[in-house]
Backbone as ProteinMPNN parsed JSONL, in Angstrom:
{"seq_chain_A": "XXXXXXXXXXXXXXXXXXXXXXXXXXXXXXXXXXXXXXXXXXXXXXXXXXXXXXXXXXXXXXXXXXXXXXXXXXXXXXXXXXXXXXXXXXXXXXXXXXXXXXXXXXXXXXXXXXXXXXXXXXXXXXXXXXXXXXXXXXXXXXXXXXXXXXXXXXXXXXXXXXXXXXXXXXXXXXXXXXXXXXXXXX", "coords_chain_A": {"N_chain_A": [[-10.849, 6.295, -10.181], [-8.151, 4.227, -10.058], [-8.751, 0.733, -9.527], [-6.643, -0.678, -7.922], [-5.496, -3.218, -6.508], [-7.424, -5.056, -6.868], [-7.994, -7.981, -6.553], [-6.636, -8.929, -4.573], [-7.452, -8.371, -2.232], [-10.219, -8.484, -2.592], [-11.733, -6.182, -2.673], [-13.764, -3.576, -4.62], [-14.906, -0.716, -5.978], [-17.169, -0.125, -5.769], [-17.596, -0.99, -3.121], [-16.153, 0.1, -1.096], [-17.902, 2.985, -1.376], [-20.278, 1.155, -0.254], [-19.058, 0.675, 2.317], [-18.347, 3.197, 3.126], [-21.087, 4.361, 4.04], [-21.905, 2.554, 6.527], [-22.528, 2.333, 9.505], [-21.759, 1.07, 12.06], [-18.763, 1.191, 11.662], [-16.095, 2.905, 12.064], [-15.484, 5.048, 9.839], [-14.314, 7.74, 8.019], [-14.635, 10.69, 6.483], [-13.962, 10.636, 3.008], [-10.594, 11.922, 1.139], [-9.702, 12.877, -2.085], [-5.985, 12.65, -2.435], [-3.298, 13.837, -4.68], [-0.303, 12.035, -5.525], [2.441, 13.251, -5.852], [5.514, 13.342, -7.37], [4.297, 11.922, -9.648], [1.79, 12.243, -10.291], [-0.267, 10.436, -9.355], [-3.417, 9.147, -7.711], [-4.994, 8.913, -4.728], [-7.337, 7.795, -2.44], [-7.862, 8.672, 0.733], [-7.893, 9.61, 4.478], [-9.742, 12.478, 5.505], [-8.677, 13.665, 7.808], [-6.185, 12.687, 8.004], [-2.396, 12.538, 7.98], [-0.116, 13.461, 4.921], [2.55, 12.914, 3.385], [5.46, 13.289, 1.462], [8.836, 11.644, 0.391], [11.183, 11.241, -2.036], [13.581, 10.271, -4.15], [16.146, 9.745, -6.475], [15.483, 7.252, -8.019], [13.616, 5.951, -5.894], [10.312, 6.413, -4.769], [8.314, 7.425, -1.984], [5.08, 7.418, -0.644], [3.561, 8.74, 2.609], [0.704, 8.199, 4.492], [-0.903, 9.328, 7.482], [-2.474, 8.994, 10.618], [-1.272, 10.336, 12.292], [1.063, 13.203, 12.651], [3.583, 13.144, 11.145], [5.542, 14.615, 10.509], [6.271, 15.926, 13.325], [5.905, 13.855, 15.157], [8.137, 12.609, 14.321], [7.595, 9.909, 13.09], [4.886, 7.241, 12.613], [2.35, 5.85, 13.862], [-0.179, 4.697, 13.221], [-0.945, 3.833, 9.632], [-0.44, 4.271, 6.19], [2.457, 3.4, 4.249], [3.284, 3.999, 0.345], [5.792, 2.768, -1.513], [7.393, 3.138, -4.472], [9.494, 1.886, -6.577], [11.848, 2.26, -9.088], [13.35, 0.895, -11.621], [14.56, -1.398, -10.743], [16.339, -3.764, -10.872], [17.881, -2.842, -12.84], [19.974, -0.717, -11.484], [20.42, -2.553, -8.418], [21.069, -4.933, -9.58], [19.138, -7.274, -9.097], [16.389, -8.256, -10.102], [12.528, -6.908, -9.694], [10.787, -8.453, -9.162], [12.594, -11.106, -7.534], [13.777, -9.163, -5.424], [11.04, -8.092, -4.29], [10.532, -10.83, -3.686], [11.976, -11.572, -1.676], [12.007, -10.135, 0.645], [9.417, -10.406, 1.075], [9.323, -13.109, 2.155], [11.467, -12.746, 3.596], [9.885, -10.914, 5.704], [7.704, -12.718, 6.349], [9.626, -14.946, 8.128], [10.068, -13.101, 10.168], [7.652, -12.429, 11.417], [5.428, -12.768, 14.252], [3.142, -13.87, 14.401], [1.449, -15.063, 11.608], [-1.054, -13.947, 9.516], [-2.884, -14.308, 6.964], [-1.704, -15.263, 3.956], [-1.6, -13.652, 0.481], [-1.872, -15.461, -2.989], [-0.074, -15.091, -5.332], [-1.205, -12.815, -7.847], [-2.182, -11.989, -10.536], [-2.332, -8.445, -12.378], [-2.564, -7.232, -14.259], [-0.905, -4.766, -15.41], [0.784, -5.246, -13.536], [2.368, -8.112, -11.293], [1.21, -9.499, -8.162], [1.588, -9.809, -4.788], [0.446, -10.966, -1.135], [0.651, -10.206, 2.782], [-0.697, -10.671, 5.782], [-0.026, -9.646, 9.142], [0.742, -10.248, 12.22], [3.159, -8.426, 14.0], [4.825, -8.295, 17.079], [3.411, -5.552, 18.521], [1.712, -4.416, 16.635], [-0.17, -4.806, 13.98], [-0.331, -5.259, 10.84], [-0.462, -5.095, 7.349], [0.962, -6.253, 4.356], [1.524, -5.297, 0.888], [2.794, -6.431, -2.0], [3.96, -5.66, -5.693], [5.168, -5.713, -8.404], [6.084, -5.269, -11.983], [5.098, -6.508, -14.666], [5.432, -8.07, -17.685], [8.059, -7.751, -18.086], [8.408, -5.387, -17.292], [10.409, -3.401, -15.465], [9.521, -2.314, -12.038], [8.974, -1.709, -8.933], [6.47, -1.991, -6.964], [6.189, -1.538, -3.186], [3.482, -1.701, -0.413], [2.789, -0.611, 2.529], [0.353, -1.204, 5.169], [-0.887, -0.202, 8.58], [-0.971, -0.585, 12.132], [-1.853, -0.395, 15.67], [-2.128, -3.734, 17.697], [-4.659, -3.809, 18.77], [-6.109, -1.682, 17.531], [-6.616, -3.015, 14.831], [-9.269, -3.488, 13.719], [-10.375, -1.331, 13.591], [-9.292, 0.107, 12.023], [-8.928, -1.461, 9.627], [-10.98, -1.504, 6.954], [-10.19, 1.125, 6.445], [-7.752, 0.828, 5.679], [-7.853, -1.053, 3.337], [-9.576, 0.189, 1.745], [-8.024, 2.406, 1.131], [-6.001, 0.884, -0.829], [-7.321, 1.065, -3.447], [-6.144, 2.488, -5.512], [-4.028, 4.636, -7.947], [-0.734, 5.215, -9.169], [0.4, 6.332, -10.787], [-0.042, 8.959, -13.3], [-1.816, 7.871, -16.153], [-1.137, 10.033, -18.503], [1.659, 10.134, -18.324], [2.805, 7.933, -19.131], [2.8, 7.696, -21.391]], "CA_chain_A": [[-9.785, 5.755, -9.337], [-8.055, 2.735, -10.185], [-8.755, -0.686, -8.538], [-5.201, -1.59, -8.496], [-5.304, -4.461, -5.804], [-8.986, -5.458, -5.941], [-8.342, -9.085, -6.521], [-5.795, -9.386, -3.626], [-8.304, -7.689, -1.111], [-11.581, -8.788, -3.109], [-12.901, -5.185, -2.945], [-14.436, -3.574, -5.515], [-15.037, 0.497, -5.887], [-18.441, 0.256, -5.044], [-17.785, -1.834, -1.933], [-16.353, 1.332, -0.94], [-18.886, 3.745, -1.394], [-21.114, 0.621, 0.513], [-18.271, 0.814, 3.639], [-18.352, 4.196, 4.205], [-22.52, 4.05, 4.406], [-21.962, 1.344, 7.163], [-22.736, 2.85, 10.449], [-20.775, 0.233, 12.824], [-17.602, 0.817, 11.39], [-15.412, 3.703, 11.506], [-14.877, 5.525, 8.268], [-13.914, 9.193, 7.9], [-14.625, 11.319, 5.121], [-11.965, 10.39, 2.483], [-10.307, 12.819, 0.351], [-8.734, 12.666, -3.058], [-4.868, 13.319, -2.48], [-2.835, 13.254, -5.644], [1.061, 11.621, -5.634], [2.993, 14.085, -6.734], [5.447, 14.339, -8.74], [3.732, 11.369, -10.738], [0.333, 12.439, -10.461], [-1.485, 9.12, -9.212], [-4.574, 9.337, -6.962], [-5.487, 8.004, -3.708], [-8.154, 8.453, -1.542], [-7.351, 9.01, 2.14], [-9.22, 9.612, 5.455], [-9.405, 13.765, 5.331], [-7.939, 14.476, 8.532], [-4.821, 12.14, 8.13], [-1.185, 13.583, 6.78], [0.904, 12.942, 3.993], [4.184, 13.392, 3.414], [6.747, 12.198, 0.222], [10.085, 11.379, 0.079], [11.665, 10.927, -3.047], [14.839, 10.446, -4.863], [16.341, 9.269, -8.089], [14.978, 5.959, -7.935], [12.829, 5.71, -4.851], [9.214, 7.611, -4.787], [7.558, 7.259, -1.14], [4.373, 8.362, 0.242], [2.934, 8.103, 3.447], [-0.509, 8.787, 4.707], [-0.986, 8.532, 8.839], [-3.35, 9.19, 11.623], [-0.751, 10.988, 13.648], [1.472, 14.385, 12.29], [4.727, 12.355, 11.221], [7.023, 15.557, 10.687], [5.711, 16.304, 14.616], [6.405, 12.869, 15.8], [9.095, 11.62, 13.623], [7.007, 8.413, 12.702], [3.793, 7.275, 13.064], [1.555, 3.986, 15.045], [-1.187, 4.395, 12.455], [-1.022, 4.457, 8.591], [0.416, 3.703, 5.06], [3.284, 3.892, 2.645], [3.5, 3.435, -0.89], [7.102, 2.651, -2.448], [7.366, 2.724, -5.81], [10.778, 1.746, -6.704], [12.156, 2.455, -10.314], [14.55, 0.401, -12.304], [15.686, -2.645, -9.417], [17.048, -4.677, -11.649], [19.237, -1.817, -13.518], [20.213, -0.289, -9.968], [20.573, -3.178, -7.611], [21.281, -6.256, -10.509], [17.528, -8.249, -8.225], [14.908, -8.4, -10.432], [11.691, -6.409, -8.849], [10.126, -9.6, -8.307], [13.252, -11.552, -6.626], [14.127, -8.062, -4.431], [9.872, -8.367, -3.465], [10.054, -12.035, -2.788], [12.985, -11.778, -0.505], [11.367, -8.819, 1.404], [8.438, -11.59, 1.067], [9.986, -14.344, 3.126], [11.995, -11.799, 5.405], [8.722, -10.672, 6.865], [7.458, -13.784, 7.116], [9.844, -15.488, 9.16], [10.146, -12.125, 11.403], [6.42, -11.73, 12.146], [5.509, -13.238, 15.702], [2.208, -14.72, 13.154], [1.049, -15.063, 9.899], [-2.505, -14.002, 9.513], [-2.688, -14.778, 5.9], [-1.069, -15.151, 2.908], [-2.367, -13.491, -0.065], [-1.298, -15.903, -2.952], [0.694, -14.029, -6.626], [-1.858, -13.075, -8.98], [-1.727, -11.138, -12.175], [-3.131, -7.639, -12.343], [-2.66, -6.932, -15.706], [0.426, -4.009, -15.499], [1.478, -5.975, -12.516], [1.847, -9.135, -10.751], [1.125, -8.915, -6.522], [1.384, -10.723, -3.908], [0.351, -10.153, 0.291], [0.687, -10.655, 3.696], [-1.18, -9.861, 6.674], [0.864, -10.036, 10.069], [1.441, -9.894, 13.711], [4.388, -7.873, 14.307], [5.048, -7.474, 18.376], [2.475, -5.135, 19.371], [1.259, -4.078, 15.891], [-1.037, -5.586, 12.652], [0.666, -4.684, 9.347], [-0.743, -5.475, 5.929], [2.274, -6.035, 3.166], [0.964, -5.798, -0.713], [4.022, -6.404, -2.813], [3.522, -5.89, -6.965], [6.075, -6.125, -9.861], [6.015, -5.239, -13.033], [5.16, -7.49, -16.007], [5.944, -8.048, -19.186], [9.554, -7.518, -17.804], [8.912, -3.849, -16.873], [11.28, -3.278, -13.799], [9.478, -1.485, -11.565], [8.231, -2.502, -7.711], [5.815, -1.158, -5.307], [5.302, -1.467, -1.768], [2.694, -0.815, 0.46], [2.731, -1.239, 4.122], [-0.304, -0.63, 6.063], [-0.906, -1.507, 9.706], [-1.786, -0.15, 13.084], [-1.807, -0.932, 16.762], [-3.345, -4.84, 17.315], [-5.993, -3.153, 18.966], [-6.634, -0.871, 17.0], [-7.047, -2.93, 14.075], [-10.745, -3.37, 13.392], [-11.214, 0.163, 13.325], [-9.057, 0.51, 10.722], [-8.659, -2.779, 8.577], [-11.201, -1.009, 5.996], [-9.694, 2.267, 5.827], [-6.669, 0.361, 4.556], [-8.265, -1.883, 2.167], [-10.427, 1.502, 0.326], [-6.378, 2.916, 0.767], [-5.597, -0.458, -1.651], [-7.571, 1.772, -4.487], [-4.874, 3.908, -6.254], [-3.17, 4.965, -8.932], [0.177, 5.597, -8.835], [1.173, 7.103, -12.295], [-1.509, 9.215, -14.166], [-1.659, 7.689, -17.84], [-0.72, 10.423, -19.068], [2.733, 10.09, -18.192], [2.904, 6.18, -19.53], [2.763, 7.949, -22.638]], "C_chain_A": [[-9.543, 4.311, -9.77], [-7.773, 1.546, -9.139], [-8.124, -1.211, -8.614], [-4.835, -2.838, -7.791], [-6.299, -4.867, -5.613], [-8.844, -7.186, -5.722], [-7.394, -9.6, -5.325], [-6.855, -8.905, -2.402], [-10.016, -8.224, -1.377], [-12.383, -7.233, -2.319], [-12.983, -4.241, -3.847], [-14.538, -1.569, -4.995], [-16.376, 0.662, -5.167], [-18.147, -0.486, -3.653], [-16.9, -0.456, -0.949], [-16.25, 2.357, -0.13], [-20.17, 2.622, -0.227], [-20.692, 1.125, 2.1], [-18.939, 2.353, 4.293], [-19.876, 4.818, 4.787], [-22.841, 3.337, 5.454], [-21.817, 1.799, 8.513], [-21.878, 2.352, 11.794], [-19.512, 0.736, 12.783], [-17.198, 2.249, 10.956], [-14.756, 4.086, 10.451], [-15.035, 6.887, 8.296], [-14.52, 9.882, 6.041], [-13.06, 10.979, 4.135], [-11.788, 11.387, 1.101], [-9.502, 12.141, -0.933], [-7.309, 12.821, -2.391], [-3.832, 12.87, -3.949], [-1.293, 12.913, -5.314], [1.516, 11.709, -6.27], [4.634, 13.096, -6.684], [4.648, 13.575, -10.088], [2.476, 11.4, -11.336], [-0.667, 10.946, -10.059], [-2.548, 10.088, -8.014], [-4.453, 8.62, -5.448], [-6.384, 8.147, -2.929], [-8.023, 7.767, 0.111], [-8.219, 10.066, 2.911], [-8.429, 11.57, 5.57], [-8.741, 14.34, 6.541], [-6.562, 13.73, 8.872], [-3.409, 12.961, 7.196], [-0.575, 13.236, 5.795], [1.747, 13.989, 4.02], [4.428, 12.174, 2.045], [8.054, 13.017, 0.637], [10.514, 10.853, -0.959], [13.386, 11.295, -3.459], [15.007, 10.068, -6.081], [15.588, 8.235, -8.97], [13.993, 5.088, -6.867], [11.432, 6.859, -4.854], [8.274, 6.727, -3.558], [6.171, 8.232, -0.578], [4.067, 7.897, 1.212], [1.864, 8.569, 4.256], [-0.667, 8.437, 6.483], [-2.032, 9.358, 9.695], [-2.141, 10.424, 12.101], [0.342, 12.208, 12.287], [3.438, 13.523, 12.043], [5.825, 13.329, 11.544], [6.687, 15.846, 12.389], [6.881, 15.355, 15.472], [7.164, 12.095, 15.382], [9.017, 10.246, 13.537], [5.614, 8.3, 12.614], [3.657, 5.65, 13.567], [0.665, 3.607, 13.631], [-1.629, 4.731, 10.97], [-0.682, 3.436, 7.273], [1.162, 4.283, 4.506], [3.238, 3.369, 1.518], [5.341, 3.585, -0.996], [6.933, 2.526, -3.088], [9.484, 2.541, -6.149], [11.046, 1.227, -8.044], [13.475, 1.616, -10.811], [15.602, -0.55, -11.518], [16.565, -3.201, -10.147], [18.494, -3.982, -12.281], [19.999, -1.345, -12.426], [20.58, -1.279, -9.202], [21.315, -5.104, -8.641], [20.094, -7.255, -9.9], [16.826, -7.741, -9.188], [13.873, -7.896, -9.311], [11.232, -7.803, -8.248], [11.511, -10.763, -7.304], [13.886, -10.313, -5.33], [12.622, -8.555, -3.777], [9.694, -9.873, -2.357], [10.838, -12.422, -1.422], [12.336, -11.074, 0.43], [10.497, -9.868, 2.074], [8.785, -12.863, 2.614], [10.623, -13.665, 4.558], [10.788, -11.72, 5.915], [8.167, -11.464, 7.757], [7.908, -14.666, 8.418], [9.843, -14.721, 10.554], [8.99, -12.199, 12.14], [6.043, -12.9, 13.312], [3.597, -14.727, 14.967], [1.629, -14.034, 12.472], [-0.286, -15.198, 10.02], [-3.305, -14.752, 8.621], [-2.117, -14.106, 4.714], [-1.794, -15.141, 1.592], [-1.598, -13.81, -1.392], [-1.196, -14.605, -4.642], [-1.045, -13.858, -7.475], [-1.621, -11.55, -9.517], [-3.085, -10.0, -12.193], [-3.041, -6.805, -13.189], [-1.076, -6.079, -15.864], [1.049, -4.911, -14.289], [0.975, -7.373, -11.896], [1.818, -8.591, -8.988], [0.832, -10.436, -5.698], [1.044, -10.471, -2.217], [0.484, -10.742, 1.663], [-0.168, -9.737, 4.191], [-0.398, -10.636, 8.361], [0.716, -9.455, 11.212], [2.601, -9.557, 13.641], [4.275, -7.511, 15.664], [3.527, -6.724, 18.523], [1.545, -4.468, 18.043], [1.111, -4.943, 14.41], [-0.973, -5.02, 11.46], [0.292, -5.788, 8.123], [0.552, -5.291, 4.69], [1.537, -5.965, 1.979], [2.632, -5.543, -1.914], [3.793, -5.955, -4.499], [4.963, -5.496, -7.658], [5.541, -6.215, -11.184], [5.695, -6.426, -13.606], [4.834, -7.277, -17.21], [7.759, -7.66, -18.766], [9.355, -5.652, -17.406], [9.163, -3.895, -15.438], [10.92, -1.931, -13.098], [8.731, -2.573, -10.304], [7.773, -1.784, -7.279], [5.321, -2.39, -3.853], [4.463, -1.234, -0.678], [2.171, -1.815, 1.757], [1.558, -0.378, 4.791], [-0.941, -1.65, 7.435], [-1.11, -0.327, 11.038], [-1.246, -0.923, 14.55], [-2.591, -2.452, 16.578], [-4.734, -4.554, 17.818], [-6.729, -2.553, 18.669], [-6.995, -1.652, 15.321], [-8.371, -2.862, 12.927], [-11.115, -2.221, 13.376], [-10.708, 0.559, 11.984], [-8.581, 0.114, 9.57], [-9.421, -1.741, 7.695], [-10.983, 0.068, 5.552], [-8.591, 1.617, 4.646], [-7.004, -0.209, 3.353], [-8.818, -0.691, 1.313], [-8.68, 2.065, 0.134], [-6.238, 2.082, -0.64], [-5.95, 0.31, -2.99], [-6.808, 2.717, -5.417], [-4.366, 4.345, -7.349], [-1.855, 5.617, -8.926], [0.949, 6.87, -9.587], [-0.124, 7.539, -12.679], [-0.927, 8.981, -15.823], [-0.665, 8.086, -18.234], [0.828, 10.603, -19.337], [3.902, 8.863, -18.574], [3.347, 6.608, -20.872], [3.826, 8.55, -24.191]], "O_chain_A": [[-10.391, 3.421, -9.846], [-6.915, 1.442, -8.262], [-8.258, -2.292, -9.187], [-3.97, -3.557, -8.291], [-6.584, -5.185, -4.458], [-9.503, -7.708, -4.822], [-7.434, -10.817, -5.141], [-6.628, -9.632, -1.434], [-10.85, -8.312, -0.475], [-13.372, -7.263, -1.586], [-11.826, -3.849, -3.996], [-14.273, -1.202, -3.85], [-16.61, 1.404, -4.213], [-19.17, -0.248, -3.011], [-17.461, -0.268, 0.13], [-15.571, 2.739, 0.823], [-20.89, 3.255, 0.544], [-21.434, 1.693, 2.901], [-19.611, 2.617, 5.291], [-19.924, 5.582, 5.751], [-24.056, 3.262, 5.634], [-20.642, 1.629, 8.838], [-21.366, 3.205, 12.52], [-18.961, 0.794, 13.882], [-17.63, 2.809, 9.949], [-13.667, 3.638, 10.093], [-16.15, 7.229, 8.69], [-14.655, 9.424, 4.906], [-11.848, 11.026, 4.347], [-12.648, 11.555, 0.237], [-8.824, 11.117, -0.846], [-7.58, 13.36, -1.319], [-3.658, 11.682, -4.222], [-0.901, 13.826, -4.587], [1.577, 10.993, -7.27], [4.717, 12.171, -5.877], [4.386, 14.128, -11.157], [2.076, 10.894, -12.385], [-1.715, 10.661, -10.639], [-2.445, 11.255, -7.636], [-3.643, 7.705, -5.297], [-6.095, 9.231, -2.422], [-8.096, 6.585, 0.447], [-8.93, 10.966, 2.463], [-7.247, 11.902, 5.663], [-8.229, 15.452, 6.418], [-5.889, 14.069, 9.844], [-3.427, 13.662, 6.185], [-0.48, 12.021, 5.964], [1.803, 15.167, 4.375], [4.004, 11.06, 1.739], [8.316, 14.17, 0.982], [10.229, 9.655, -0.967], [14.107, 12.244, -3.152], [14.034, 10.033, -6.834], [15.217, 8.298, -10.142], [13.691, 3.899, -6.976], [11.644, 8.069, -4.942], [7.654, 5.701, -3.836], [6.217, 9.405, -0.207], [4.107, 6.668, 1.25], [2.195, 9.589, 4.858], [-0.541, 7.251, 6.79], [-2.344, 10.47, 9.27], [-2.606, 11.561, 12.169], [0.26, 11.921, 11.092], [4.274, 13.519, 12.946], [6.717, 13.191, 12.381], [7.83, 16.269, 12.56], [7.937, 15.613, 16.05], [7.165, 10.932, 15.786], [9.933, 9.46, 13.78], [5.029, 9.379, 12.527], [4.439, 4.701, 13.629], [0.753, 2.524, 13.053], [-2.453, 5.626, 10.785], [-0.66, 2.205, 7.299], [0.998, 5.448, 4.146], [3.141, 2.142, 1.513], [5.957, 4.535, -0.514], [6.09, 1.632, -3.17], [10.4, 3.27, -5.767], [10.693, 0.092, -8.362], [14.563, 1.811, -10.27], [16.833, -0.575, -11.545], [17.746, -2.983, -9.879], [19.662, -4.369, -12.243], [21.125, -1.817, -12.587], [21.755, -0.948, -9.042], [21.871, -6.077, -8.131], [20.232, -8.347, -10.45], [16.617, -6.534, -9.073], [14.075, -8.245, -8.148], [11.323, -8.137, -7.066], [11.061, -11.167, -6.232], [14.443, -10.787, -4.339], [12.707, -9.334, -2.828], [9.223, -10.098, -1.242], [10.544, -13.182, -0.5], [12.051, -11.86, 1.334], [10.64, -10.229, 3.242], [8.329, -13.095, 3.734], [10.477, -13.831, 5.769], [10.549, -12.607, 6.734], [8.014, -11.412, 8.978], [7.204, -15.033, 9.358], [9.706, -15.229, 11.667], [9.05, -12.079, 13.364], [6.504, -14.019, 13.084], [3.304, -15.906, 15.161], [1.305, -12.847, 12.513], [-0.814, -16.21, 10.481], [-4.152, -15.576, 8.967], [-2.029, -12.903, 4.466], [-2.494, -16.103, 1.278], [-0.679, -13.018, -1.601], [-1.946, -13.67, -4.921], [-1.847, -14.787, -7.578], [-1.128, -10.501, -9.102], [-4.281, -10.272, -12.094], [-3.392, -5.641, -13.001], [-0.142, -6.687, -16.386], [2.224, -5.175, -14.545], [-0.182, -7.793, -11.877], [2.301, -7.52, -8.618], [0.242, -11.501, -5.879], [1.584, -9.4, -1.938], [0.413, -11.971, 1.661], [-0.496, -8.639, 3.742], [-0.297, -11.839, 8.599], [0.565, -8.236, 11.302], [3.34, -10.416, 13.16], [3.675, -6.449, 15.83], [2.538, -7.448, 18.633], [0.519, -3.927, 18.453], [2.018, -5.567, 13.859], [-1.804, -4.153, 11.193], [0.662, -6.957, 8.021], [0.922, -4.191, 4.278], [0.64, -6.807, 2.025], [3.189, -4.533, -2.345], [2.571, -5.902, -4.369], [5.749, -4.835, -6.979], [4.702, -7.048, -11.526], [6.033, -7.449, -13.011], [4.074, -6.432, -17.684], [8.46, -7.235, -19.684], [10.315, -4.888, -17.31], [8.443, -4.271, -14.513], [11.488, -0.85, -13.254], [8.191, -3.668, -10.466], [8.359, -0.731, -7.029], [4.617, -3.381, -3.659], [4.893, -0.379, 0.096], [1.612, -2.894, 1.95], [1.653, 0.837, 4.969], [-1.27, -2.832, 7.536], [-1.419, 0.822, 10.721], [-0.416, -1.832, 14.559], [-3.435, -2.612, 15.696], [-5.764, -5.014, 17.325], [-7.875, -2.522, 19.118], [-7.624, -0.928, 14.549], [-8.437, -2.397, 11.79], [-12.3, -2.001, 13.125], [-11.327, 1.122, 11.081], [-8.024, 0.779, 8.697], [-8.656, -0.804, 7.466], [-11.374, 0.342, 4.418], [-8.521, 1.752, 3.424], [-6.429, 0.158, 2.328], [-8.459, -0.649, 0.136], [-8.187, 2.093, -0.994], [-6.398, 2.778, -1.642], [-5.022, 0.324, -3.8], [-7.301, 3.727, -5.919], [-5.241, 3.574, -7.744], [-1.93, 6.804, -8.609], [1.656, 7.819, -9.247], [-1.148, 6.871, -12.531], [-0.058, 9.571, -16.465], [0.388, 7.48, -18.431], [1.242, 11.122, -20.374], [5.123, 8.786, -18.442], [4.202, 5.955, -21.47], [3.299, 8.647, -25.3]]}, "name": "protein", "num_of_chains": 1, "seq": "XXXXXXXXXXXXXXXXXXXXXXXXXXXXXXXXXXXXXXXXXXXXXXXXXXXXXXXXXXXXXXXXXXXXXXXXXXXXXXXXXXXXXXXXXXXXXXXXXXXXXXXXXXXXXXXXXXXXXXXXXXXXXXXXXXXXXXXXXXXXXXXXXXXXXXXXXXXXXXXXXXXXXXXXXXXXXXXXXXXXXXXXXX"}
């Protein structure tokens, strides 16, 4: 599995495998699920749902506590966006479309937990928030291509504020992913 945001989260694969050993702290069995149609990985708590939405240029997943097609949403979860070709499609650069997104949040959120600052993660650069929104605690991780490859992802994960200590480290082992398998780079 690749450690695609470890240095924005500072955790580590084995840190984990430590977590879910950690008796205090709610952690579920977590399953592979792969993200089709590109084939990435993720590992996710085994009795949560996914669902994708995709189109031409948009590839969403979203993983949640609660049955989304059921309840047409959810309280407790994540999405990935991957979003193909901004720049060709929209004329924004991935990274000026992210940073705007960036700043919108910011001024919206009721407070700013912290700000997690750009750094370089080899296929991508990333950047993060963590936020008060109203009645719920929402993690942003932004990333952008580099070397000029125009591609963005998003991933929003977040929760009731009460509920977040139960499930701050689900999200962060979420953070682990792969989006694309190789083989398809190729």
């Amino acid at each position: 599995m690749k450690n695609f945001f470890s240095k924005i989260f500072k955790i580590k694969s084995s840190d984990v495998k430590n977590i879910q050993n950690t008796e205090e702290l709610y952690f579920p069995n977590m399953v592979e699920q792969i993200l089709h149609p590109l084939g990435g990985k993720i590992l996710k708590p085994e009795n949560w749902h996914y669902l994708e939405a995709h189109d031409d240029l948009t590839y969403n997943w979203y993983f949640s506590e609660e049955n989304i097609k059921e309840n047409k949403g959810y309280t407790t979860g994540v999405r990935i966006q991957l979003m193909v070709s901004p720049l060709k499609n929209t004329g924004c650069s991935a990274k000026e479309r992210l940073i705007k997104i960036f700043n919108e949040k910011q001024k919206e959120a009721q407070q700013v937990i912290q700000i997690r600052p750009e750094t370089n993660e080899g296929l991508f650069i990333s950047i993060g928030l963590e936020l008060i929104e109203g009645v719920h605690h929402t993690m942003y991780s932004f990333a952008w291509g580099s070397n000029d490859m125009d591609m963005a992802i998003i991933i929003v994960s977040g929760t009731k504020n009460e509920s977040w200590n139960k499930y701050h480290h689900i999200f962060l082992a979420m953070q682990q992913f792969e989006v694309i398998d190789q083989k398809y780079l190729k």
